[in-house]
N, CA, C and O atoms as CSV, one atom per row, in Angstrom:
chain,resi,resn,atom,element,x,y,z
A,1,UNK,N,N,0.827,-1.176,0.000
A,1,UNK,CA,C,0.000,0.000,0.000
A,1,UNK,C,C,0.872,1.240,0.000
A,1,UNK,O,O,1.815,1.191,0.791
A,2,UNK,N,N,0.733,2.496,-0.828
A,2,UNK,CA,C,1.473,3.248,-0.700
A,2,UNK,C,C,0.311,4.230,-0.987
A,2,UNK,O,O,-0.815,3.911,-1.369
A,3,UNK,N,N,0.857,5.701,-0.693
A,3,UNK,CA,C,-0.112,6.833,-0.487
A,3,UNK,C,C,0.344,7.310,-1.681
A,3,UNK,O,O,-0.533,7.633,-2.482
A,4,UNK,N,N,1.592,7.454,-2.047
A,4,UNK,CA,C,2.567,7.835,-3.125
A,4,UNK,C,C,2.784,7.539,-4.137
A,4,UNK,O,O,4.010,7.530,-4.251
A,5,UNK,N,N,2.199,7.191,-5.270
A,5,UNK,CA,C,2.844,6.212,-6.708
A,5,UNK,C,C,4.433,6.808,-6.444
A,5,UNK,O,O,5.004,7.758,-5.910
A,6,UNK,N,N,4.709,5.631,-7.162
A,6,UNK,CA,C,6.682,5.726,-7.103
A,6,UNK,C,C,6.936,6.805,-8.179
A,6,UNK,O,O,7.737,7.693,-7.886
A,7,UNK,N,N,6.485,6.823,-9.101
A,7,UNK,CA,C,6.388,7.897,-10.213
A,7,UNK,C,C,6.376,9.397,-10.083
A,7,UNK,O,O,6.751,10.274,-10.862
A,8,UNK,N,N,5.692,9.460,-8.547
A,8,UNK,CA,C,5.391,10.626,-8.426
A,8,UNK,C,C,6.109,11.194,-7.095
A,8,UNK,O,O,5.791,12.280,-6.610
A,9,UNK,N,N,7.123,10.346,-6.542
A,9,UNK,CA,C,8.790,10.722,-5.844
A,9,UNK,C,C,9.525,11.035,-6.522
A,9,UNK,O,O,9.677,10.320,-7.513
A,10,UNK,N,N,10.274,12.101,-6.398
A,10,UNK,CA,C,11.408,12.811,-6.511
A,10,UNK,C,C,12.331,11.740,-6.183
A,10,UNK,O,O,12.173,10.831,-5.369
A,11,UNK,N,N,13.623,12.061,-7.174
A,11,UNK,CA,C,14.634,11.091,-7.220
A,11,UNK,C,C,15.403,10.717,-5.523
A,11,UNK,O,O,15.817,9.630,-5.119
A,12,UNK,N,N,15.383,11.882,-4.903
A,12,UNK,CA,C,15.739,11.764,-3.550
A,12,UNK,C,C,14.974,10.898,-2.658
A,12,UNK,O,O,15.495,10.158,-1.824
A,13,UNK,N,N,13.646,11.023,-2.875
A,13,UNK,CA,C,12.396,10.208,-2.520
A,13,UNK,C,C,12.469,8.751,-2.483
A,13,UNK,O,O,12.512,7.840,-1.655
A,14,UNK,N,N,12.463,8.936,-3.761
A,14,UNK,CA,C,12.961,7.260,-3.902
A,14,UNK,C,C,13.646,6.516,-3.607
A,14,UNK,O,O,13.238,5.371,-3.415
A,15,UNK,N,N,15.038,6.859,-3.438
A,15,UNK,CA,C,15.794,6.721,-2.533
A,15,UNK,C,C,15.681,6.277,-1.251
A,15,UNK,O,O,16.115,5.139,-1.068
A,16,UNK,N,N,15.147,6.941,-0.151
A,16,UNK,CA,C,14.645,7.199,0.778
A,16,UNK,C,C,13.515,5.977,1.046
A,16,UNK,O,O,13.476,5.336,2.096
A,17,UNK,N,N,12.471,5.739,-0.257
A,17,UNK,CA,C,11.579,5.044,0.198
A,17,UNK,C,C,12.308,3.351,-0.274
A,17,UNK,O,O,11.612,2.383,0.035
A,18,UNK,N,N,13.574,3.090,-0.947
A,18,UNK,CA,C,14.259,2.136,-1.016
A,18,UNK,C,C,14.699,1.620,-0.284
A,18,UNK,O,O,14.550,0.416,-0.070
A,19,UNK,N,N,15.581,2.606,0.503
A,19,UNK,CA,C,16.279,2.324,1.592
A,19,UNK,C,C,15.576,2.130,2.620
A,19,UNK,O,O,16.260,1.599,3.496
A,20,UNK,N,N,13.959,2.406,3.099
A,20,UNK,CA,C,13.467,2.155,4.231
A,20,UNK,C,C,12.814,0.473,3.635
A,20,UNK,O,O,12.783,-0.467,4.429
A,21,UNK,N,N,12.481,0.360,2.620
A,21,UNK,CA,C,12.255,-1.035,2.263
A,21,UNK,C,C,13.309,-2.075,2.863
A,21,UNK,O,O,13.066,-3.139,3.431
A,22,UNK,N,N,14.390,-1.558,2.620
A,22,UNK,CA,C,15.470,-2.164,2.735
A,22,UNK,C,C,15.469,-2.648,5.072
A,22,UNK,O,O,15.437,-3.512,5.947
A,23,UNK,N,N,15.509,-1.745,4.858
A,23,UNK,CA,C,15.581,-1.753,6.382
A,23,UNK,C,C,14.720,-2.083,7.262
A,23,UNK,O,O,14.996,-2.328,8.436
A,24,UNK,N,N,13.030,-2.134,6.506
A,24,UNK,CA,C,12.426,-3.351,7.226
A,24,UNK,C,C,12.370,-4.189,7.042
A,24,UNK,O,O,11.771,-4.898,7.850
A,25,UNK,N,N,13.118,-4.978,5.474
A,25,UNK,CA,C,12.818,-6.218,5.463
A,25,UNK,C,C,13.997,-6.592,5.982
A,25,UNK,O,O,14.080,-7.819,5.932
A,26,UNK,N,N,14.965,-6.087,6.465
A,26,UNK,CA,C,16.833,-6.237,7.296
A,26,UNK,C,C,15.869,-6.595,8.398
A,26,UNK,O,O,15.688,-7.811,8.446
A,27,UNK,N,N,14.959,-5.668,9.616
A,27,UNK,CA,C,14.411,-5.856,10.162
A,27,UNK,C,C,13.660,-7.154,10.812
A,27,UNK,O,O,13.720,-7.644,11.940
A,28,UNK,N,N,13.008,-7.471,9.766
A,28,UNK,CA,C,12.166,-8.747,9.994
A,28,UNK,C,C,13.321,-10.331,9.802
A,28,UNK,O,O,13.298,-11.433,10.350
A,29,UNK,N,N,14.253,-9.688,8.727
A,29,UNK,CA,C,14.924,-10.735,9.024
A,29,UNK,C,C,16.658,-11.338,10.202
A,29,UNK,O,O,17.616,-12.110,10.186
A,30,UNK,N,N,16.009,-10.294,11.006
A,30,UNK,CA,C,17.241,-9.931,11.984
A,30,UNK,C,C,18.139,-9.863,11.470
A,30,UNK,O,O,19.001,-10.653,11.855
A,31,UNK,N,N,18.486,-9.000,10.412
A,31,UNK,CA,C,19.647,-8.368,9.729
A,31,UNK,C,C,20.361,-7.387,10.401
A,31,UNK,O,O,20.284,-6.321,9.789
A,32,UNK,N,N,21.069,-7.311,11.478
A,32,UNK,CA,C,20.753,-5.973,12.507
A,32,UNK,C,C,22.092,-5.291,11.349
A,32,UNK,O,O,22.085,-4.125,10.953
A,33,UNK,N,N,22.940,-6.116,11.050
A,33,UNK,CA,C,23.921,-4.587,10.295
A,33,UNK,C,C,23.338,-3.929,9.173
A,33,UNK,O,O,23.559,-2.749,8.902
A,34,UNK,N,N,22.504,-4.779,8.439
A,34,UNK,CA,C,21.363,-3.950,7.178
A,34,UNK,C,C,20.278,-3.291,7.402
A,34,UNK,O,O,19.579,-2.543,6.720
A,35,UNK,N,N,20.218,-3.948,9.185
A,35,UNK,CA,C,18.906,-2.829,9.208
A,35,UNK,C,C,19.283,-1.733,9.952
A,35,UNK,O,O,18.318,-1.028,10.248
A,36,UNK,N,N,20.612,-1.245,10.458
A,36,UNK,CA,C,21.022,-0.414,11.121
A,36,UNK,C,C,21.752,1.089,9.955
A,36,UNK,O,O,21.923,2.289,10.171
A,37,UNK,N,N,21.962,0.328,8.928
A,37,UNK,CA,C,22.947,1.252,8.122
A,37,UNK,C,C,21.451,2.285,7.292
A,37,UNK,O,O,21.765,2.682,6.170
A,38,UNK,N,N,20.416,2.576,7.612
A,38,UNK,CA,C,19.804,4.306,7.258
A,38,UNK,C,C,20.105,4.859,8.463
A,38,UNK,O,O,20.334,6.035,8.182
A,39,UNK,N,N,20.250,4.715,9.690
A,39,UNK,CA,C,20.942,5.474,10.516
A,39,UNK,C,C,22.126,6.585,10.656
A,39,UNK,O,O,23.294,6.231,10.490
A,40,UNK,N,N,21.872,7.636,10.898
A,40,UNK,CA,C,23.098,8.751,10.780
A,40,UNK,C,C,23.713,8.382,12.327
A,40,UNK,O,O,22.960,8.113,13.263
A,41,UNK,N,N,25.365,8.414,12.467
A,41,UNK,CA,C,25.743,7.848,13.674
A,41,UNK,C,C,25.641,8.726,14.792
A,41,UNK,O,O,26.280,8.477,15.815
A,42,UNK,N,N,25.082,9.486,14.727
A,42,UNK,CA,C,24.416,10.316,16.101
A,42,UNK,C,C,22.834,10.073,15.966
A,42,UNK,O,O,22.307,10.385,17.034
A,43,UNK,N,N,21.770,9.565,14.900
A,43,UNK,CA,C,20.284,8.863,15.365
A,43,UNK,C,C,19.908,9.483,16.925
A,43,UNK,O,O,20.527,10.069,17.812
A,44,UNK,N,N,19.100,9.199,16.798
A,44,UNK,CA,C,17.938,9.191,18.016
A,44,UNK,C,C,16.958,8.938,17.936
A,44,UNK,O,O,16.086,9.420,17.214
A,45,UNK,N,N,16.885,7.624,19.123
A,45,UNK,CA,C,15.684,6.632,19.068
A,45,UNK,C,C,14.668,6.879,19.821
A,45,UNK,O,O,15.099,6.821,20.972
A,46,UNK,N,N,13.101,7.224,19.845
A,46,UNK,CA,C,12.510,7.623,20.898
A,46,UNK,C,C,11.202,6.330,20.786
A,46,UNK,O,O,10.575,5.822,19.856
A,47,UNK,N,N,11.228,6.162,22.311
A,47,UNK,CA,C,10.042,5.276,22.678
A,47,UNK,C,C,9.490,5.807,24.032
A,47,UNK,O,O,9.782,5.571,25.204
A,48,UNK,N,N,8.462,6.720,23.344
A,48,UNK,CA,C,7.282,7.690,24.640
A,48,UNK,C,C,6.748,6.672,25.528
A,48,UNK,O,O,6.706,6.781,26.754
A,49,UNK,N,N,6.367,5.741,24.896
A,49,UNK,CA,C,5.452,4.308,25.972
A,49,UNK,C,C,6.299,4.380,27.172
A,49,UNK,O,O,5.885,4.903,28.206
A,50,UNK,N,N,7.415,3.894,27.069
A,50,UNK,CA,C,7.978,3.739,27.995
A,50,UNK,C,C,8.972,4.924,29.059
A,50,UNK,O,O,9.281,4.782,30.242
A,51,UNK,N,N,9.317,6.159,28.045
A,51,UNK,CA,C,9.989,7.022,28.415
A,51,UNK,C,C,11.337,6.844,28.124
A,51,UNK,O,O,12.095,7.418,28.905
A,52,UNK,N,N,12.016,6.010,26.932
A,52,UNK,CA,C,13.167,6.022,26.829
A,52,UNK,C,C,13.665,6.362,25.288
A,52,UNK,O,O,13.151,6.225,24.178
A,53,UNK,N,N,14.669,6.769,25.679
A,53,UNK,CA,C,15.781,7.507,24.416
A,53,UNK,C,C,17.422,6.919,24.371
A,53,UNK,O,O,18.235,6.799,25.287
A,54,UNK,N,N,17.528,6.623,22.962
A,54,UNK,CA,C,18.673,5.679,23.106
A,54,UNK,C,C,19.460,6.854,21.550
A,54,UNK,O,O,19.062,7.231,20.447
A,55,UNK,N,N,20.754,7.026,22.420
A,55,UNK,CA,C,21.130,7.820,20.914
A,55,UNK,C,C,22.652,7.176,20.621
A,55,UNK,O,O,23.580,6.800,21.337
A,56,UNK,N,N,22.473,7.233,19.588
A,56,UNK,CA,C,23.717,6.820,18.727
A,56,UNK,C,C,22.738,5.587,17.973
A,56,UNK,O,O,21.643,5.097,18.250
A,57,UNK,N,N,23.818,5.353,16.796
A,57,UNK,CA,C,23.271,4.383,16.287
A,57,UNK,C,C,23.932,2.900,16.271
A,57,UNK,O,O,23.537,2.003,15.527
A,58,UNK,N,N,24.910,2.785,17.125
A,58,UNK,CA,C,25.213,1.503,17.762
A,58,UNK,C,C,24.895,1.483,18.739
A,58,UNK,O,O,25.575,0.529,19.116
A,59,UNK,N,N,24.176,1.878,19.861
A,59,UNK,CA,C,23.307,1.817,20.778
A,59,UNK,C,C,22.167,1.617,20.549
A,59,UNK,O,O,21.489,1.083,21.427
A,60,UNK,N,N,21.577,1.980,19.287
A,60,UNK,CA,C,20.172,1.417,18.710
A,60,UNK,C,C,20.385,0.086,18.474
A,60,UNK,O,O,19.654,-0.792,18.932
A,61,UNK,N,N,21.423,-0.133,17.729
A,61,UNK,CA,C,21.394,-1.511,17.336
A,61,UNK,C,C,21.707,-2.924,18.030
A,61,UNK,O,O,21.433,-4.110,17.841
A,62,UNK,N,N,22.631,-1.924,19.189
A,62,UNK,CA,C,22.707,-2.783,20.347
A,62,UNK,C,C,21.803,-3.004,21.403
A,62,UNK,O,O,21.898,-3.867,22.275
A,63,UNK,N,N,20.941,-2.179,21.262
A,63,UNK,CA,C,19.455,-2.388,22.144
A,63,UNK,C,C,18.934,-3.384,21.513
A,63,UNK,O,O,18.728,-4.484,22.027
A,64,UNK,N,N,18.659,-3.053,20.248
A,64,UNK,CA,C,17.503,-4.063,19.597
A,64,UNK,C,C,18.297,-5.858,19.405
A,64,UNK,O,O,17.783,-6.956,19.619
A,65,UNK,N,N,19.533,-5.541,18.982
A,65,UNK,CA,C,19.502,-7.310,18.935
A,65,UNK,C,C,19.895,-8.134,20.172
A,65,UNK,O,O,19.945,-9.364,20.195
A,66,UNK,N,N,20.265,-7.010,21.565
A,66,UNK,CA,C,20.255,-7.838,22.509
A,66,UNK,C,C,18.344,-7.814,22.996
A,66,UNK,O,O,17.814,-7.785,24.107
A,67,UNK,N,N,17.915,-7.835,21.986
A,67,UNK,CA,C,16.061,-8.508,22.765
A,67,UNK,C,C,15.895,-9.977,22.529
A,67,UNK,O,O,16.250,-10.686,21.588
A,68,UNK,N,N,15.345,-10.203,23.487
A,68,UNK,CA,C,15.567,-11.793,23.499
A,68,UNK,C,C,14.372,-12.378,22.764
A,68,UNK,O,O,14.403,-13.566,22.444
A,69,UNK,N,N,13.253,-11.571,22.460
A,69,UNK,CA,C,11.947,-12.265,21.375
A,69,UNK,C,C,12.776,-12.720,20.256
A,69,UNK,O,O,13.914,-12.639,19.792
A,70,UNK,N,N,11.260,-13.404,19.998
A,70,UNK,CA,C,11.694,-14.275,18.041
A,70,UNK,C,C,10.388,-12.783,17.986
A,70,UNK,O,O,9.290,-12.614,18.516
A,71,UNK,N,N,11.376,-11.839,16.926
A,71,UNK,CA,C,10.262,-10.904,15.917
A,71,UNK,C,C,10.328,-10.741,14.643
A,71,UNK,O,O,11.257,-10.642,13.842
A,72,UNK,N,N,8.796,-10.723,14.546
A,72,UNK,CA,C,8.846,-10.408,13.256
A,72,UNK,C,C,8.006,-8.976,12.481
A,72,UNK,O,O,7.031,-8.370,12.926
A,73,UNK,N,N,8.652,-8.757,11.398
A,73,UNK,CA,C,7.421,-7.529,11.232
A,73,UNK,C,C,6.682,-7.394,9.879
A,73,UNK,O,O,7.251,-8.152,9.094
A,74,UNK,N,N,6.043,-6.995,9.500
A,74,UNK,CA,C,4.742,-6.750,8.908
A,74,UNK,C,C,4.407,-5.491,8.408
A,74,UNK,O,O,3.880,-4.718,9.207
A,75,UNK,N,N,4.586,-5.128,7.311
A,75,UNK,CA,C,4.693,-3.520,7.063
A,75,UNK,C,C,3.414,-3.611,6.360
A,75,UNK,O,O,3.275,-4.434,5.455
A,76,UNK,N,N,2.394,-2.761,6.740
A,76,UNK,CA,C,1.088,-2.688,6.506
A,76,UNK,C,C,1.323,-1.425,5.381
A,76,UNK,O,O,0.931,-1.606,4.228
A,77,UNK,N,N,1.976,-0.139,5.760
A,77,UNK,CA,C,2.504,1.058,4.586
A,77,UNK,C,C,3.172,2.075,5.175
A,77,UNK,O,O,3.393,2.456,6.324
A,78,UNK,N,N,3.492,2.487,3.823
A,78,UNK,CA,C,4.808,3.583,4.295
A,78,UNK,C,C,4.393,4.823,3.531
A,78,UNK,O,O,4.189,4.686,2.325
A,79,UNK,N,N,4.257,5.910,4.033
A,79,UNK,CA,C,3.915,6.778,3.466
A,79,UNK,C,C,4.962,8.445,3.944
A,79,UNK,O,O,5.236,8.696,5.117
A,80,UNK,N,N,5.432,9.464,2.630
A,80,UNK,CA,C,6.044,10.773,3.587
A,80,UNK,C,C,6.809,11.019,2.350
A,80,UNK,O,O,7.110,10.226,1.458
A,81,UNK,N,N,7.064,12.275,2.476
A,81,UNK,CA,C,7.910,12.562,1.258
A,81,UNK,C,C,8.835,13.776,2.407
A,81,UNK,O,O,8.523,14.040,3.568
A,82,UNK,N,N,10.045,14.354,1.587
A,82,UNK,CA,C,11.207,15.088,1.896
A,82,UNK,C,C,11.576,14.425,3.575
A,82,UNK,O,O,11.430,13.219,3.772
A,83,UNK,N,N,11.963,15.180,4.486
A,83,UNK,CA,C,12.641,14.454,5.316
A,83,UNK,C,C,11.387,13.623,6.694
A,83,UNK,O,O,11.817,13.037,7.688
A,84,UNK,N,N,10.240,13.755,6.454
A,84,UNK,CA,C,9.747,12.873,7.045
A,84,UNK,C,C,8.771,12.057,6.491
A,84,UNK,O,O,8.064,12.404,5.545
A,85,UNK,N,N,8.689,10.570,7.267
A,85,UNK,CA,C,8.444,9.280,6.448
A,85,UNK,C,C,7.695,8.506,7.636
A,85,UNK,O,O,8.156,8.661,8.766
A,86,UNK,N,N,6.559,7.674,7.462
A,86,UNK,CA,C,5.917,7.295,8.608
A,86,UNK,C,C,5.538,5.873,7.974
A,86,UNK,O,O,4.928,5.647,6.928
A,87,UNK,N,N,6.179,4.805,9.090
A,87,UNK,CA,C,5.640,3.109,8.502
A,87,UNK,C,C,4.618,2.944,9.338
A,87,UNK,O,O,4.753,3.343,10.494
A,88,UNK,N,N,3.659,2.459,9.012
A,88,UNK,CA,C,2.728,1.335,9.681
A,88,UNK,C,C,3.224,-0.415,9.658
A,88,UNK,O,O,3.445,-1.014,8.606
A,89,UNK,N,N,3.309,-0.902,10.724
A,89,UNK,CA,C,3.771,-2.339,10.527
A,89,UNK,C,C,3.389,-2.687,12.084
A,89,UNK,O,O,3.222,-2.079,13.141
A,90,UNK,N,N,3.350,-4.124,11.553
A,90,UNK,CA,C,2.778,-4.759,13.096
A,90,UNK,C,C,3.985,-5.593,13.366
A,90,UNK,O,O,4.542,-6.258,12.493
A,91,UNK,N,N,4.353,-5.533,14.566
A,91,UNK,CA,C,5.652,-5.653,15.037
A,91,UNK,C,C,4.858,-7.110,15.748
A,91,UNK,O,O,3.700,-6.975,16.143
A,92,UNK,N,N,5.493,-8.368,15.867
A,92,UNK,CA,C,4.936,-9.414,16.529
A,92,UNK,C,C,6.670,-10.172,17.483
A,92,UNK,O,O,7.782,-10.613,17.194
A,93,UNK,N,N,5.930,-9.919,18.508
A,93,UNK,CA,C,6.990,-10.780,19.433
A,93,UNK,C,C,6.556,-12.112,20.402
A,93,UNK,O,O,5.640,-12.313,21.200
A,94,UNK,N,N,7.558,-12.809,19.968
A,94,UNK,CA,C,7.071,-14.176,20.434
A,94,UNK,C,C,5.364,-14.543,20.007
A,94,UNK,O,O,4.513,-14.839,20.846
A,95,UNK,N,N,5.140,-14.451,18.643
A,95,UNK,CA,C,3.479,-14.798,18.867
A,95,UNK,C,C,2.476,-13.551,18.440
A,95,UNK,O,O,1.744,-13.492,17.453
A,96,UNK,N,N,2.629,-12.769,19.277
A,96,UNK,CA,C,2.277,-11.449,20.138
A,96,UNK,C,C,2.236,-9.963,19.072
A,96,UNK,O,O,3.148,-9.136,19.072
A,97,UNK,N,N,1.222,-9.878,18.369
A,97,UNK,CA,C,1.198,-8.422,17.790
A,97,UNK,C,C,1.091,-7.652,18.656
A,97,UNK,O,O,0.473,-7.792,19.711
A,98,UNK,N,N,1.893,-6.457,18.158
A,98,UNK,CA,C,1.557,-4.805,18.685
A,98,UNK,C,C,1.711,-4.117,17.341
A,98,UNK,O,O,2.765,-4.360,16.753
A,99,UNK,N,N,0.852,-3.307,16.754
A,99,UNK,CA,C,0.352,-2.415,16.322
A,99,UNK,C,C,1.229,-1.064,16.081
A,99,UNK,O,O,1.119,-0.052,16.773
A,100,UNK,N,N,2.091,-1.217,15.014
A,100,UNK,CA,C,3.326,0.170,15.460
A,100,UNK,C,C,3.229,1.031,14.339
A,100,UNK,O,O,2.871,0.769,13.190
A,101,UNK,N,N,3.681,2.321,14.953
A,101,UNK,CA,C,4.120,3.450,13.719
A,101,UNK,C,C,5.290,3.748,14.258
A,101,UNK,O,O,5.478,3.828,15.472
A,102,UNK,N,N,6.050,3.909,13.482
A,102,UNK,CA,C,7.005,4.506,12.842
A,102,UNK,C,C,7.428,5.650,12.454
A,102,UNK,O,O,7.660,5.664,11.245
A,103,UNK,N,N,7.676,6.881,13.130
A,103,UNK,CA,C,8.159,8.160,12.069
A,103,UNK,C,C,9.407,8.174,12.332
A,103,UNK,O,O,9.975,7.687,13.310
A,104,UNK,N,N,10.041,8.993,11.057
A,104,UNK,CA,C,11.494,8.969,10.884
A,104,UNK,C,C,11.764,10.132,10.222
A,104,UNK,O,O,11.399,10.380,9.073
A,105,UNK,N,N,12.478,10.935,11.023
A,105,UNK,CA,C,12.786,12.202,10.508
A,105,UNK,C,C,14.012,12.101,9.644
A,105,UNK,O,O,14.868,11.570,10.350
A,106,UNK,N,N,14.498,12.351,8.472
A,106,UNK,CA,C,15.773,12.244,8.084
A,106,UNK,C,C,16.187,13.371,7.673
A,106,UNK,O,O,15.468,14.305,7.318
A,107,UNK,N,N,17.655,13.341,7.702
A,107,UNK,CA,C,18.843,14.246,7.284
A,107,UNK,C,C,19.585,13.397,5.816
A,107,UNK,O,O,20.146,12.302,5.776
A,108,UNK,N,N,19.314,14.408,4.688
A,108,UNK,CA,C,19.931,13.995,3.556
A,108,UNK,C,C,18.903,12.425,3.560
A,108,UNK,O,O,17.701,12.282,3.781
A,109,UNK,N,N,20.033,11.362,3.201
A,109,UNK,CA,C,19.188,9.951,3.152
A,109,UNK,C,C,19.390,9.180,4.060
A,109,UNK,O,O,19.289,7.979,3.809
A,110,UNK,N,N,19.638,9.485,5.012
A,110,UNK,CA,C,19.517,8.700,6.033
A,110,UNK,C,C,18.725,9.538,7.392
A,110,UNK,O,O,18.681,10.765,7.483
A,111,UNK,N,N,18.155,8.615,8.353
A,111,UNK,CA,C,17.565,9.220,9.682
A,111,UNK,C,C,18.365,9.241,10.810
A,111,UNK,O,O,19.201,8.526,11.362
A,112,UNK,N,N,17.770,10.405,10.975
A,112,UNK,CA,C,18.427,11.387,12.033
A,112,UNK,C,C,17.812,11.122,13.581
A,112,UNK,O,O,18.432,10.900,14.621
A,113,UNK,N,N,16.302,11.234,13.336
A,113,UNK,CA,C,15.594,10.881,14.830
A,113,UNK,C,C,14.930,9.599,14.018
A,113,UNK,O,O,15.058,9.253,12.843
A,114,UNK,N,N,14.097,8.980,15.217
A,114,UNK,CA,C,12.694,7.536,15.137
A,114,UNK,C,C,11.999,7.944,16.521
A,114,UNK,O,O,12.451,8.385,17.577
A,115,UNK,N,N,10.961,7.678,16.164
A,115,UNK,CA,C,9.796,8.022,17.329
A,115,UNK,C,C,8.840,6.640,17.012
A,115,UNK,O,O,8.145,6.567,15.999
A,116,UNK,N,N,8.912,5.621,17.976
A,116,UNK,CA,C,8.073,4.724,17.676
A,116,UNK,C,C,6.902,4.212,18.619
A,116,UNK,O,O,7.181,3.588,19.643
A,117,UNK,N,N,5.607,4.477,18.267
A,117,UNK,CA,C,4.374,4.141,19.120
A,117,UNK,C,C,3.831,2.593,19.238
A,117,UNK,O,O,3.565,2.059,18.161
A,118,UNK,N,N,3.660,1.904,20.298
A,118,UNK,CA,C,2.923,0.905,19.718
A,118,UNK,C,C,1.408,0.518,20.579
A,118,UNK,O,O,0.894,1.099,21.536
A,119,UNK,N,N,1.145,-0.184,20.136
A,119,UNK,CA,C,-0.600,-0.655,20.476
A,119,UNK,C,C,-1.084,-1.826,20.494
A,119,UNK,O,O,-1.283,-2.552,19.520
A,120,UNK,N,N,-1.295,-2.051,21.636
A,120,UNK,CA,C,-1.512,-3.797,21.456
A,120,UNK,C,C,-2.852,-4.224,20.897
A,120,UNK,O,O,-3.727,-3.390,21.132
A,121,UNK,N,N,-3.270,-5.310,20.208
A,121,UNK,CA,C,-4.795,-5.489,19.825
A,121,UNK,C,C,-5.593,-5.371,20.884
A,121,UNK,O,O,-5.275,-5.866,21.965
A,122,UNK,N,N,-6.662,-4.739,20.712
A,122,UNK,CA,C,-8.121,-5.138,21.274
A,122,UNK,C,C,-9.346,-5.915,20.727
A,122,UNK,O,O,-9.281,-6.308,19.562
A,123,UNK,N,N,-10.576,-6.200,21.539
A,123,UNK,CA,C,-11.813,-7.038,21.141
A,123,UNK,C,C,-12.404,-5.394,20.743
A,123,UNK,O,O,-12.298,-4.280,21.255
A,124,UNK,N,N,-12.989,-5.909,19.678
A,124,UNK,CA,C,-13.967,-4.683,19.142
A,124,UNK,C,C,-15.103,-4.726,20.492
A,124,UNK,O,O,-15.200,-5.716,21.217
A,125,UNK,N,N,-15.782,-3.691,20.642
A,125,UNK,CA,C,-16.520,-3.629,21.380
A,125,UNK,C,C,-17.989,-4.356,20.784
A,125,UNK,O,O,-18.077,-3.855,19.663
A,126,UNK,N,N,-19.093,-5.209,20.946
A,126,UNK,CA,C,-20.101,-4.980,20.059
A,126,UNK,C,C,-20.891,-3.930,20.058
A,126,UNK,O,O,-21.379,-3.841,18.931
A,127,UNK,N,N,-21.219,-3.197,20.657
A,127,UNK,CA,C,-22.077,-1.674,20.504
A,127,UNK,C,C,-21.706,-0.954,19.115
A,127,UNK,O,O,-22.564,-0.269,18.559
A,128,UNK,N,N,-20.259,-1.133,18.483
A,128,UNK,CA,C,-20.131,-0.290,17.100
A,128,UNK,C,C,-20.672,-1.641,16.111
A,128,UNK,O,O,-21.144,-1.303,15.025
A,129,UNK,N,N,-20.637,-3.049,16.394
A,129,UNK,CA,C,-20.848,-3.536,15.501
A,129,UNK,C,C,-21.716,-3.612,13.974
A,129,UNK,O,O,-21.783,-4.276,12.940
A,130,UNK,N,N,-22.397,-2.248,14.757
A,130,UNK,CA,C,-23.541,-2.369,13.128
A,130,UNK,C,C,-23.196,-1.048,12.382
A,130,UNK,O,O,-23.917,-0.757,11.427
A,131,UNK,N,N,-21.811,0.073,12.832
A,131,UNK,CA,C,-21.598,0.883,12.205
A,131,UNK,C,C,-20.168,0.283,11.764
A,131,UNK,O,O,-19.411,1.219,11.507
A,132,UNK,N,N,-19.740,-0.585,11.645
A,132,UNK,CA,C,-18.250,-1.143,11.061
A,132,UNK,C,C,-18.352,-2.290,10.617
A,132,UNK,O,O,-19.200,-3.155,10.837
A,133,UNK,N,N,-17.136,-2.280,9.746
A,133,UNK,CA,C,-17.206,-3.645,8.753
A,133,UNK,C,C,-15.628,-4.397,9.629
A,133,UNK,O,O,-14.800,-3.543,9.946
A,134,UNK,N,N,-15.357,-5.497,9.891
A,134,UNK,CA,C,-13.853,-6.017,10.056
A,134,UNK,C,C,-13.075,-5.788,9.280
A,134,UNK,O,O,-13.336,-5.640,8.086
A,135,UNK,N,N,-11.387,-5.670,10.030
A,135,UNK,CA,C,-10.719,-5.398,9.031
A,135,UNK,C,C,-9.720,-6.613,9.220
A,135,UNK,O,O,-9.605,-6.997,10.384
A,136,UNK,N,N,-8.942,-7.313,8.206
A,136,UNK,CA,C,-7.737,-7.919,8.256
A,136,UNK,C,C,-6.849,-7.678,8.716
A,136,UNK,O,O,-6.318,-6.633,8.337
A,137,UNK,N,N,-6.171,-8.477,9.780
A,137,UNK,CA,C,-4.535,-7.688,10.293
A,137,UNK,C,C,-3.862,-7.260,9.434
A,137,UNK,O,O,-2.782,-6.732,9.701
């Protein structure tokens, strides 16, 4: 799913939306040195849920592959043009979806900050049931 036809990115763009391809599917496949290299080596990682900030970008990468889950991820879409870019993907650990976005501010072609939200599933309530249709994970 894209918001963007590729046609209609700027050569820098494209770029940009390559290289983040690149880096979630590094991602999902615990590639941590392919999925670490759009990182500028001063990055900054932000996770509000919890209140923490991890900067540098071997400290990102050393956070993430010392996690002890089996994850995987799921890029639902990516959408943003010039230096900010926002994924939707469902991040699953051990089993276990959470519901994530992604923004990524970048400098030139690579990112500079990440701000990442996540959301665990819920039961629809039935009271909306007759104003909504289901959706597929």
């Amino acid at each position: 799913m894209e918001a963007t036809p590729q046609s209609e990115l700027s050569p820098r763009e494209r770029k940009i939306r390559a290289a983040l391809d690149q880096h979630w599917a590094a991602s999902d496949a615990s590639d941590f040195e392919a999925e670490h290299r759009i990182y500028l080596e001063d990055a900054v990682l932000e996770y509000p849920q919890s209140g923490e900030r991890t900067r540098g970008r071997s400290n990102i990468q050393n956070q993430r592959a010392s996690q002890p889950s089996n994850k995987r991820f799921s890029v639902r879409r990516i959408i943003g043009s010039g230096e900010l870019w926002v994924t939707e993907f469902i991040l699953t650990y051990d089993g276990k979806p959470s519901y994530t976005v992604s923004i990524m501010e970048f400098k030139g072609d690579k990112v500079a900050r990440e701000t990442q939200y996540f959301a665990d599933p819920f039961a629809a309530p039935a009271f909306r049931a007759k104003w909504v249709e289901r959706m597929d994970s």
